[in-house]
VEXMAR-384459 format. One record per atom (N, C-alpha, C): residue in three letters; atom name; x, y, z. Coordinates in nm, 4 decimals. Each point is the difference from the previous one (the first is absolute). Layout:
<kemars>
('Ala' 'CA' (X Y Z))
...
</kemars>
This chain:
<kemars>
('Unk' 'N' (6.9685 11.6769 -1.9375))
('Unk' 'CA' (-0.1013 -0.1010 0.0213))
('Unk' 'C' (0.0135 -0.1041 -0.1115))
('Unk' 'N' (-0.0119 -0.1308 0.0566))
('Unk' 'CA' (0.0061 -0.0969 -0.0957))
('Unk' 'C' (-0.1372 -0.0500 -0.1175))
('Unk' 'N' (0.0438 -0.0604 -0.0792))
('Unk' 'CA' (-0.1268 -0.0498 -0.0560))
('Unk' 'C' (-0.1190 -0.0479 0.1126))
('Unk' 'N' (0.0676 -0.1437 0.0487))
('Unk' 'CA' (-0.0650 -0.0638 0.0825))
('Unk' 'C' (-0.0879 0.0841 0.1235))
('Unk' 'N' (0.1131 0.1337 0.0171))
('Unk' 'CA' (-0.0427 0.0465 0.1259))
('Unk' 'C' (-0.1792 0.0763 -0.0648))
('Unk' 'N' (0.0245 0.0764 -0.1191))
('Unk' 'CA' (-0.1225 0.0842 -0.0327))
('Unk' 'C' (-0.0672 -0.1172 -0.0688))
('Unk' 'N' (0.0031 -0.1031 -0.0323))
('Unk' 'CA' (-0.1314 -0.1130 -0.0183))
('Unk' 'C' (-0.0515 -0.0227 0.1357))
('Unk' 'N' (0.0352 -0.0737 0.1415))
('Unk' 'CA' (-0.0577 0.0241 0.1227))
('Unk' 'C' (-0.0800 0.1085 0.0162))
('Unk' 'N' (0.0472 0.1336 -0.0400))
('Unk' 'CA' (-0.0771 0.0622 0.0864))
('Unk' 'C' (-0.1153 0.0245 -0.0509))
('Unk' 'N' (-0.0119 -0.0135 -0.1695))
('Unk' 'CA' (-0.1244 0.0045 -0.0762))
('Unk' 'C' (-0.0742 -0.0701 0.0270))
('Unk' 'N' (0.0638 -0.1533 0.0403))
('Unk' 'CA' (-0.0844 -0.1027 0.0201))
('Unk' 'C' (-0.1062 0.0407 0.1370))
('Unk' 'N' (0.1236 0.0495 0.0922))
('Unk' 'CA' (-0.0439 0.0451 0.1368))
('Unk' 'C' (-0.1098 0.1298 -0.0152))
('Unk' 'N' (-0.0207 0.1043 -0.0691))
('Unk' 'CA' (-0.1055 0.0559 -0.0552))
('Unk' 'C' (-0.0872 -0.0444 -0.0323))
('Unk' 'N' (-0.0569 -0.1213 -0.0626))
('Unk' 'CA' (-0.0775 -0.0486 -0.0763))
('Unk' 'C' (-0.0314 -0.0514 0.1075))
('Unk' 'N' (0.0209 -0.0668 0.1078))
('Unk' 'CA' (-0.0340 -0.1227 0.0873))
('Unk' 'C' (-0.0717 0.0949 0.0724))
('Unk' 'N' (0.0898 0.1451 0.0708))
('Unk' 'CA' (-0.0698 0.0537 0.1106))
('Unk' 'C' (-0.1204 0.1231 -0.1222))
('Unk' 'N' (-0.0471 -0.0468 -0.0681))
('Unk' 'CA' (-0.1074 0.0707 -0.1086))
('Unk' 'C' (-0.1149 -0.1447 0.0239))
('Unk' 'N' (0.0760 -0.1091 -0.0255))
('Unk' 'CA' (-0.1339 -0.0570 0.0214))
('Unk' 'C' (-0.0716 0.0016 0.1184))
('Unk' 'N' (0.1236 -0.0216 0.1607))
('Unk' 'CA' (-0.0341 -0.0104 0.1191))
('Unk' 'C' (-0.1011 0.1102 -0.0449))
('Unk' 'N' (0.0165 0.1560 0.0182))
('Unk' 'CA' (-0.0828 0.1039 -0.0065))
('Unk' 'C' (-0.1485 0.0077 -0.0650))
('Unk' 'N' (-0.0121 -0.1242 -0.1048))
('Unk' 'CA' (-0.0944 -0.0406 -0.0764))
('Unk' 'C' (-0.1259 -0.0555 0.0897))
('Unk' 'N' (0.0699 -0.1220 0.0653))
('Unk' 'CA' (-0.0422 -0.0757 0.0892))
('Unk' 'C' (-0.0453 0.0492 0.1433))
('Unk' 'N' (0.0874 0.1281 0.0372))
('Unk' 'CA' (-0.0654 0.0382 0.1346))
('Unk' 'C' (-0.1344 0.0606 -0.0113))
('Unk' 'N' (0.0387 0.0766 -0.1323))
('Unk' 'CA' (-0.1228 0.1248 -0.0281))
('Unk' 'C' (-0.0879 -0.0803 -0.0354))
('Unk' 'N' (-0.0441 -0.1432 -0.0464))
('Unk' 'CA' (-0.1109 -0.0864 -0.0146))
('Unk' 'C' (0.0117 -0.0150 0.1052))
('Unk' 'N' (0.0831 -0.0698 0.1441))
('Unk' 'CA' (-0.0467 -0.0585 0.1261))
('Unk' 'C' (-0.0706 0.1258 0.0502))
('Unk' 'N' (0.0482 0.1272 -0.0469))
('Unk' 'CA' (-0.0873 0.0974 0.0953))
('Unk' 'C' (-0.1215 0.0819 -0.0424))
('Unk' 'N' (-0.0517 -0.1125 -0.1210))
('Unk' 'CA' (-0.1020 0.0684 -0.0440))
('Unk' 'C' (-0.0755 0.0442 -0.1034))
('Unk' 'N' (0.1342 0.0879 -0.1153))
('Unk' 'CA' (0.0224 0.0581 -0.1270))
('Unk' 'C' (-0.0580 -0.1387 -0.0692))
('Unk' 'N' (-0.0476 0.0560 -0.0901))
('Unk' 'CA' (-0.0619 -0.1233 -0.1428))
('Unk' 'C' (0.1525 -0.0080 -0.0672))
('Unk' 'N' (-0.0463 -0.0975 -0.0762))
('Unk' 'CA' (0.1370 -0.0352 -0.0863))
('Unk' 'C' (0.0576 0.1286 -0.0981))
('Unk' 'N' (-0.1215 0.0417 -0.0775))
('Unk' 'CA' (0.0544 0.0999 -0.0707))
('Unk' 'C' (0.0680 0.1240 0.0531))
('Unk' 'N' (-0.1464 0.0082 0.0997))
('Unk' 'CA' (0.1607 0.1250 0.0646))
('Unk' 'C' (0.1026 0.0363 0.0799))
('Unk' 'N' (0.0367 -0.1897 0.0249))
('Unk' 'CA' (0.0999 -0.0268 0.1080))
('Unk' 'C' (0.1418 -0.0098 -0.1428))
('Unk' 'N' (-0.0460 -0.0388 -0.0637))
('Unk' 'CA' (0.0603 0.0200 -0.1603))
('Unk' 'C' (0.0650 0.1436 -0.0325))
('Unk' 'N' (-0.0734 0.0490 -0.0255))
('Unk' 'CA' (-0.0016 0.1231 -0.0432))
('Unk' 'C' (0.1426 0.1005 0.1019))
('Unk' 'N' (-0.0418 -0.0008 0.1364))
('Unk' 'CA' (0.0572 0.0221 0.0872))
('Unk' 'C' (0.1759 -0.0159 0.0359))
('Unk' 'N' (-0.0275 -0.1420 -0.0379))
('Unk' 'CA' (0.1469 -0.1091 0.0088))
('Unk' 'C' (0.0682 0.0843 -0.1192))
('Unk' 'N' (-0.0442 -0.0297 -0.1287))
('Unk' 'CA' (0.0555 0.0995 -0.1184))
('Unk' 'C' (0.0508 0.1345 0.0147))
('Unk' 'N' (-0.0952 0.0734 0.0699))
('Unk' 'CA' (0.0254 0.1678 0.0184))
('Unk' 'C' (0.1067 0.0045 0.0502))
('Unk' 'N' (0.0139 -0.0946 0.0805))
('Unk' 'CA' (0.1579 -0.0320 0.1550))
('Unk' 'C' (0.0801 -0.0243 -0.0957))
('Unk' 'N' (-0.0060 -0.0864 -0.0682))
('Unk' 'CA' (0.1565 -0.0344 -0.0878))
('Unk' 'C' (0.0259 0.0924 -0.1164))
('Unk' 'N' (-0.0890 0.0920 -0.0243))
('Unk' 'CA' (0.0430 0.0626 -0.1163))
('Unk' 'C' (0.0452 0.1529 0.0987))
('Unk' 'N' (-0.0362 0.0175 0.0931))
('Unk' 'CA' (0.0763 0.1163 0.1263))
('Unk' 'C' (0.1266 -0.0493 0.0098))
('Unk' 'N' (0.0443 -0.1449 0.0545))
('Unk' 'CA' (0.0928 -0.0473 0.0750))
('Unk' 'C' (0.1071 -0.0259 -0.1462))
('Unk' 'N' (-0.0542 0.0144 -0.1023))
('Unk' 'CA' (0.0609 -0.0117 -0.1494))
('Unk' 'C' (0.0971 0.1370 -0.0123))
('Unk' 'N' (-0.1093 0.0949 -0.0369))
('Unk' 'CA' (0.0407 0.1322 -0.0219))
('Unk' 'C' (0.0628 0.0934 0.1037))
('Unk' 'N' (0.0074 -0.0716 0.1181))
('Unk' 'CA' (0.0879 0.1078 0.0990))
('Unk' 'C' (0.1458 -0.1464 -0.0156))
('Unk' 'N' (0.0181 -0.1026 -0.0483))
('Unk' 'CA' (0.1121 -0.0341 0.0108))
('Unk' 'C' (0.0641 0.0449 -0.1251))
('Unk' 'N' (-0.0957 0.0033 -0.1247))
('Unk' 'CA' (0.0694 0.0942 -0.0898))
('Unk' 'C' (0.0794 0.1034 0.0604))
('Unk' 'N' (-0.0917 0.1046 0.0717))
('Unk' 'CA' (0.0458 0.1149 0.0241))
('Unk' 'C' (0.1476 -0.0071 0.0401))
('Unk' 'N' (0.0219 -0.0813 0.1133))
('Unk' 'CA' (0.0714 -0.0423 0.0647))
('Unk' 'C' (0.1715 -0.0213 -0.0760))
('Unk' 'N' (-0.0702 -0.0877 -0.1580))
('Unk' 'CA' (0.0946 -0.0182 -0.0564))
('Unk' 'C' (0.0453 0.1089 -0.1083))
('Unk' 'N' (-0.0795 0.0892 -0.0721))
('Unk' 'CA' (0.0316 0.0778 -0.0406))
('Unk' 'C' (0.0929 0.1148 0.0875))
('Unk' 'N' (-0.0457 0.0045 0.1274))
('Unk' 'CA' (0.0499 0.0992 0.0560))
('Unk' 'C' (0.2002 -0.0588 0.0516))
('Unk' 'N' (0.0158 -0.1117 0.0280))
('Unk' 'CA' (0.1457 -0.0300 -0.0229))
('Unk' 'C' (0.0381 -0.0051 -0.1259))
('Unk' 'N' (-0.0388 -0.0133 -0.1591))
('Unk' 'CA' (0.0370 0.0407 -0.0717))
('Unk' 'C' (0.0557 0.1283 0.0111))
('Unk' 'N' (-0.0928 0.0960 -0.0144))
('Unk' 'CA' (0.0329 0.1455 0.0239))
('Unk' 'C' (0.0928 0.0323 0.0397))
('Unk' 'N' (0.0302 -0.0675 0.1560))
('Unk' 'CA' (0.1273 0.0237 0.0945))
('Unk' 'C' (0.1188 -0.0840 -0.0394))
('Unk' 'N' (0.0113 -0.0528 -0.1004))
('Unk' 'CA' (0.1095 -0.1228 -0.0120))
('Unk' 'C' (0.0124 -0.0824 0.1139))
('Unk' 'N' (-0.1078 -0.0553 0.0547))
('Unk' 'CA' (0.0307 -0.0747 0.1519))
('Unk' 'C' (0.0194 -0.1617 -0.0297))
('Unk' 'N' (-0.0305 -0.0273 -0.1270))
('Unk' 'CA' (-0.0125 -0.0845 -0.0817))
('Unk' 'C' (0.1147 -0.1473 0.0654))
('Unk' 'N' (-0.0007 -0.0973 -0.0234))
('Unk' 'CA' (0.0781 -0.1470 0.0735))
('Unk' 'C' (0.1342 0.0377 -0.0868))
('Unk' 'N' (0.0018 0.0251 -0.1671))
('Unk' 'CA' (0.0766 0.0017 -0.0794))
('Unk' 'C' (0.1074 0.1285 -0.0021))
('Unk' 'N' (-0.0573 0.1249 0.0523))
('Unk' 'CA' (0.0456 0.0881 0.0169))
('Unk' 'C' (0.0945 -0.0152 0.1254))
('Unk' 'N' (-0.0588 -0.0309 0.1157))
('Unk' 'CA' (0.0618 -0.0181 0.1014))
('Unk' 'C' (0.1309 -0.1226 -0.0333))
('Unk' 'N' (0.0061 -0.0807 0.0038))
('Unk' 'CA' (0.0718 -0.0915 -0.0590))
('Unk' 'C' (0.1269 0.0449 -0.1038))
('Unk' 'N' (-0.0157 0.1137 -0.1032))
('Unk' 'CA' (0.0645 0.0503 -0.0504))
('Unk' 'C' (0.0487 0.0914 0.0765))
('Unk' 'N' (-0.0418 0.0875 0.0557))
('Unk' 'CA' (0.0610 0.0775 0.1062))
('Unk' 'C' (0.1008 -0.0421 0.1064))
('Unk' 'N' (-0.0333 -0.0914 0.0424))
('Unk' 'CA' (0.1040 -0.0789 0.0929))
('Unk' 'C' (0.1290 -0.0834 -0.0152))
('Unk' 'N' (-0.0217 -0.0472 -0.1851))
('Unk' 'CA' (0.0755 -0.0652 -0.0607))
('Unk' 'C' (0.0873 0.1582 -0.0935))
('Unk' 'N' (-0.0029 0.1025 0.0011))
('Unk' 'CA' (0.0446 0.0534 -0.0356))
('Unk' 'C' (0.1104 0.0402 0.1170))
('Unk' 'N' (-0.0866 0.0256 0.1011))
('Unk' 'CA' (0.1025 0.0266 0.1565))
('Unk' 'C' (0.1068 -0.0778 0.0313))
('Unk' 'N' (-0.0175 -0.0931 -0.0026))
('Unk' 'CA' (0.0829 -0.1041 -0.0122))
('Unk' 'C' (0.1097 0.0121 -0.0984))
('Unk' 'N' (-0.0258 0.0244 -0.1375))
('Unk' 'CA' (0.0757 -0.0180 -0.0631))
('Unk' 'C' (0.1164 0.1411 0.0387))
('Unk' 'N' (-0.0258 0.0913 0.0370))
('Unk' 'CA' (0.0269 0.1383 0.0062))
('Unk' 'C' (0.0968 -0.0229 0.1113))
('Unk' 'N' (-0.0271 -0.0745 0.1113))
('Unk' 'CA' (0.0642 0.0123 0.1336))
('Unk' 'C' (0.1014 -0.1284 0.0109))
('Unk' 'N' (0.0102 -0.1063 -0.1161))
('Unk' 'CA' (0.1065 -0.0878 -0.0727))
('Unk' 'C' (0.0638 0.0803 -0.0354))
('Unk' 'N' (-0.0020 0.0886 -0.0473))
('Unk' 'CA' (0.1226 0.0654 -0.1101))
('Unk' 'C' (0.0512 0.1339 0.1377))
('Unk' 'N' (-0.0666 0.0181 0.0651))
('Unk' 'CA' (0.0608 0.0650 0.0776))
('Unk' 'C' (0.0915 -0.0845 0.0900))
('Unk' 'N' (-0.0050 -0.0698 0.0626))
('Unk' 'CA' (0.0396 -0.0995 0.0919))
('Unk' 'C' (0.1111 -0.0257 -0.0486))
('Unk' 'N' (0.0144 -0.0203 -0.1951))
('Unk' 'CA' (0.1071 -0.0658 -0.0657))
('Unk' 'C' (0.1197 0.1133 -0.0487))
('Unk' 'N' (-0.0391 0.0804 0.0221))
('Unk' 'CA' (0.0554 0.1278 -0.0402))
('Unk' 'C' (0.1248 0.0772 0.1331))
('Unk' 'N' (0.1337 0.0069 -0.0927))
('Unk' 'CA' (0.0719 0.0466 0.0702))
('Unk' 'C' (0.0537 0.1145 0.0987))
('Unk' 'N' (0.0362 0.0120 0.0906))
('Unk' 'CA' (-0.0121 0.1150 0.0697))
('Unk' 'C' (0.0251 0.1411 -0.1027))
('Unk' 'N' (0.1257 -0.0273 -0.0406))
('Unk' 'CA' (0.0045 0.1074 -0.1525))
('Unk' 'C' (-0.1031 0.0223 -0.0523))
('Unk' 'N' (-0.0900 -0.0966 -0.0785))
('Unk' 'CA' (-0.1197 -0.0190 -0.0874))
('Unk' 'C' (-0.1332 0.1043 0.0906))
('Unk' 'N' (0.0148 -0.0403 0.1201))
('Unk' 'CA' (-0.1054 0.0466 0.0903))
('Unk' 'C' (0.0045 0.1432 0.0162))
('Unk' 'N' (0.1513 0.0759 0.0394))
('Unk' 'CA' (0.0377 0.0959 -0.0009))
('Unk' 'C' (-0.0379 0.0889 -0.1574))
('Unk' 'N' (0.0435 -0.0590 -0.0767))
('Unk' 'CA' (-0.0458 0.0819 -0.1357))
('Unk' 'C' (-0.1362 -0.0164 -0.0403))
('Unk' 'N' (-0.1046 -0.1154 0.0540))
('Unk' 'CA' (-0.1150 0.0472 -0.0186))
('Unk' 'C' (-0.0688 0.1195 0.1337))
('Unk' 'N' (0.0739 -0.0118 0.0570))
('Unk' 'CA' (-0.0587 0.1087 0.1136))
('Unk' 'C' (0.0606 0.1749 -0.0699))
('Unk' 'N' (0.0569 -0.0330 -0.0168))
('Unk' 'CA' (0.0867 0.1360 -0.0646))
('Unk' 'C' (-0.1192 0.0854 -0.1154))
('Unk' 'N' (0.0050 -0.1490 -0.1024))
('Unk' 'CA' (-0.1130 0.0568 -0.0777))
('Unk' 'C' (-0.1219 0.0195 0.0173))
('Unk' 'N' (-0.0453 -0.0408 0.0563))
('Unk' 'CA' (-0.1773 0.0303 0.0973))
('Unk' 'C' (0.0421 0.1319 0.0479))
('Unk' 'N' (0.1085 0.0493 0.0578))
('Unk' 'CA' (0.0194 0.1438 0.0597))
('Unk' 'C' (-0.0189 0.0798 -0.0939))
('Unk' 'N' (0.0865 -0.0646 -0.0901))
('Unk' 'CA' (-0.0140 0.1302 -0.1158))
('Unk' 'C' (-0.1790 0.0044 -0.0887))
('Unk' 'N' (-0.0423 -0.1158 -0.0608))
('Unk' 'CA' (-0.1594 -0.0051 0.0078))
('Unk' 'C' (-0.0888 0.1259 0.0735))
('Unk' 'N' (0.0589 -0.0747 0.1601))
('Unk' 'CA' (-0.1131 0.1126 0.0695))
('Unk' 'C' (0.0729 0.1332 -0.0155))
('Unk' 'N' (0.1097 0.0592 -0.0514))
('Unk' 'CA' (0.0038 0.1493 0.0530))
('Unk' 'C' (-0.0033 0.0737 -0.1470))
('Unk' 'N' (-0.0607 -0.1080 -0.1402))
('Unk' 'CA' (-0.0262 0.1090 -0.0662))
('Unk' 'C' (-0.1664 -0.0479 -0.0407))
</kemars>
């Protein structure tokens, strides 16, 4: 996610916090506890996106991780590609021997 992209959507939080402000006065609620309300919502909609983000920490699901992962693949399946049938043969040889002790 880009800068730009997670400024929108904060912005876009904040906007649909006020809409929510504004309905709960059109429908009634006094200010304070159409207030109050709007707050409780963003500090829920806060702490479960935490969650959210702590929990791809955890998993390495992370933009940077992935990215490294793929750029590592890459690099891995270059050197295979570049690698001679001989070369290929003696790394297969040695992976045999790897797995059988």
């Amino acid at each position: 996610m880009r800068r730009i992209d997670a400024l929108g959507i904060s912005l876009g939080v904040f906007v649909l916090a006020g809409l929510v402000y504004l309905a709960l006065q059109l429908f009634g609620v006094d200010s304070i506890n159409a207030g109050i309300w709007t707050q409780a919502a963003l500090v829920v909609m806060l702490v479960g996106w935490s969650m959210t983000y702590l929990f791809r920490v955890g998993n390495n699901n992370m933009t940077y991780n992935q990215q490294l992962k793929d750029y590592e693949e890459a690099v891995m399946l270059k050197r295979l590609e570049e690698m001679s049938p001989e070369e290929l043969a003696k790394l297969q040889q040695e992976i045999e021997q790897e797995k059988e002790s």
